[in-house]
C-alpha positions in Angstrom: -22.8 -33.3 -4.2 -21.6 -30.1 -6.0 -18.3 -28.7 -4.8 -16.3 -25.7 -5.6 -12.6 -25.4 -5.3 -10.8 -22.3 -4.1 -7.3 -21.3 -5.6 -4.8 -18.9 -4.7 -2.6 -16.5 -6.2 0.0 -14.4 -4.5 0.8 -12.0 -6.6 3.2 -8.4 -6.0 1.9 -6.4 -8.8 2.0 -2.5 -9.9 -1.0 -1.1 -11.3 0.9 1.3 -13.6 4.7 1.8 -14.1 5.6 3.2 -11.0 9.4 3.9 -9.5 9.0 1.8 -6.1 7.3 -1.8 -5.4 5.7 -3.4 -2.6 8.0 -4.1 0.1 6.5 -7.3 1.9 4.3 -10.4 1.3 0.6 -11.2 1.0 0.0 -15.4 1.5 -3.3 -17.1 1.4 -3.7 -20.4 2.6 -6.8 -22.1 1.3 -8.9 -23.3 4.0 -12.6 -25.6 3.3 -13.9 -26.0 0.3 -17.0 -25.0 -0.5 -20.3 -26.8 -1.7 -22.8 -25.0 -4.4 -26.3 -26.5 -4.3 -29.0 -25.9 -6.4 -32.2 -23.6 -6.0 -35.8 -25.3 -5.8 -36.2 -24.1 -9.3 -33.0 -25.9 -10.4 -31.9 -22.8 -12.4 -29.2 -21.6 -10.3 -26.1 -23.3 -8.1 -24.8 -22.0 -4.7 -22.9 -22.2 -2.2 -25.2 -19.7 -0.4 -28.5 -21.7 -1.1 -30.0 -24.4 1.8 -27.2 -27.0 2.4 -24.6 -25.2 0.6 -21.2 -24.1 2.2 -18.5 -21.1 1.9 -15.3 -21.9 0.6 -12.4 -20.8 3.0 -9.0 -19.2 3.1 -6.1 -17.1 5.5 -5.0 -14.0 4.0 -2.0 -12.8 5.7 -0.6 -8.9 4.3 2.6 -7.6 5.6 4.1 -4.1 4.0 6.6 -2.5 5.1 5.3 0.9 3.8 1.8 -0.2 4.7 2.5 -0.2 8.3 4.7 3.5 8.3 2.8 4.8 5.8 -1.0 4.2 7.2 -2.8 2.3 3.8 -0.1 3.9 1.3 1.3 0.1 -0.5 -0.9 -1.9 1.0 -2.4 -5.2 -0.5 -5.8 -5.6 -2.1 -7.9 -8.5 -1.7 -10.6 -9.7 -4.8 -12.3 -13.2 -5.4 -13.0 -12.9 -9.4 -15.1 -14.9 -10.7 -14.2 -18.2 -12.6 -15.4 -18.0 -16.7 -17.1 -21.4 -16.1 -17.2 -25.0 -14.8 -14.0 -26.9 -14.5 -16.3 -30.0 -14.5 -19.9 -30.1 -15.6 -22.5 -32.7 -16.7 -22.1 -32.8 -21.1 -19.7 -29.8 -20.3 -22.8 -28.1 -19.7 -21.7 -24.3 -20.6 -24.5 -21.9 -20.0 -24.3 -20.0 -16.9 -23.1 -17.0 -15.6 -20.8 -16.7 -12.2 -20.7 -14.0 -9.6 -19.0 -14.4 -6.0 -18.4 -12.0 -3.4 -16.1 -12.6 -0.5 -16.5 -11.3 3.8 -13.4 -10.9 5.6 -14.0 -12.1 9.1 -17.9 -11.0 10.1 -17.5 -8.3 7.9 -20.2 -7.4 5.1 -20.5 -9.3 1.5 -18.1 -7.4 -1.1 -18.2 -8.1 -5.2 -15.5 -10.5 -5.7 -14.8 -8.3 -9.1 -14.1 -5.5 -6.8 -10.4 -5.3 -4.9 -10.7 -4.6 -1.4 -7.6 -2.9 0.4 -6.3 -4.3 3.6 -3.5 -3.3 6.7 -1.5 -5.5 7.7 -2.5 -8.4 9.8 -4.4 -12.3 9.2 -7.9 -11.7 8.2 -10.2 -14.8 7.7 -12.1 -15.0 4.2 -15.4 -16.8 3.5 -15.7 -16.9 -0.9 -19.6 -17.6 -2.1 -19.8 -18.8 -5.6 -22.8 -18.3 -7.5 -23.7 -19.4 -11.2 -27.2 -18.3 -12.7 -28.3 -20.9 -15.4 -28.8 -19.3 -18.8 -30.3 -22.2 -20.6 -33.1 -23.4 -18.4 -32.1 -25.6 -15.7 -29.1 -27.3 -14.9 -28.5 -30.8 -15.7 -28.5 -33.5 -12.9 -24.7 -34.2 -12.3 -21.6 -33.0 -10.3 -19.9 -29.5 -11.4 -16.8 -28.2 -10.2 -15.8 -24.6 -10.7 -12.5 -23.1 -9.4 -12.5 -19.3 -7.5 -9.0 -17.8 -7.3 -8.2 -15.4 -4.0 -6.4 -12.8 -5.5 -3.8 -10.6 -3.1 -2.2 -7.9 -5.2 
């Protein structure tokens, strides 16, 4: 069974210097984890391929200028994706990782890109993808880590 573990990070953060911060919270509570499973090919592992699974969280935003200021402050959600395995058969190495992230039945978004929410509780569904660079992947377990990012 290949799993993937979902992380979170709370952040407040400016983009630039700027004279006023976020006034509020963002909090993600990390929900099911996912499972990645591997192609027929065995070149690339997924959590979107036949018997794999979404990984889960709760992202909650609340802003204080967000909610007078219609989308002025508000949070940004992103799911980047992880520089490689936490856990892989000989530390296997060569693969490349993409994920992309749905808030509620919403569409698939790049987990590179930041996506601006209001305020409320949305519910998030993380794929993790990672594209074999060396052939196929070696039999084993992997483990690779996606972090929900709310800045």
């Amino acid at each position: 069974m290949r799993a993937f573990a979902l992380a979170a990070s709370a952040m407040l953060m400016a983009a630039s210097p700027a004279p006023a911060a976020i006034l509020g919270s963002c909090t993600v509570v990390i929900g099911a984890t996912g499972k990645l499973r591997n192609n027929p090919a065995i070149t690339v592992l997924g959590s979107t391929q036949p018997g794999g699974s979404s990984a889960t969280a709760t992202v909650t935003a609340s802003s204080v200028l967000c909610s007078i200021l219609n989308l002025l402050d508000c949070y940004s959600v992103s799911t980047p994706a992880p520089a490689g395995f936490l856990a892989a058969p000989g530390n296997y190495s060569s693969a490349l990782f993409s994920t992309v992230f749905r808030l509620g039945s919403g569409p698939d978004r790049p987990g590179n890109t930041p996506f601006r929410v209001a305020n409320g509780t949305y519910q998030m569904q993380v794929d993790l993808t990672a594209a074999s660079t060396a052939g196929i992947f070696p039999a084993g377990p992997y483990r690779a880590e996606v972090t929900v990012r709310c800045e």
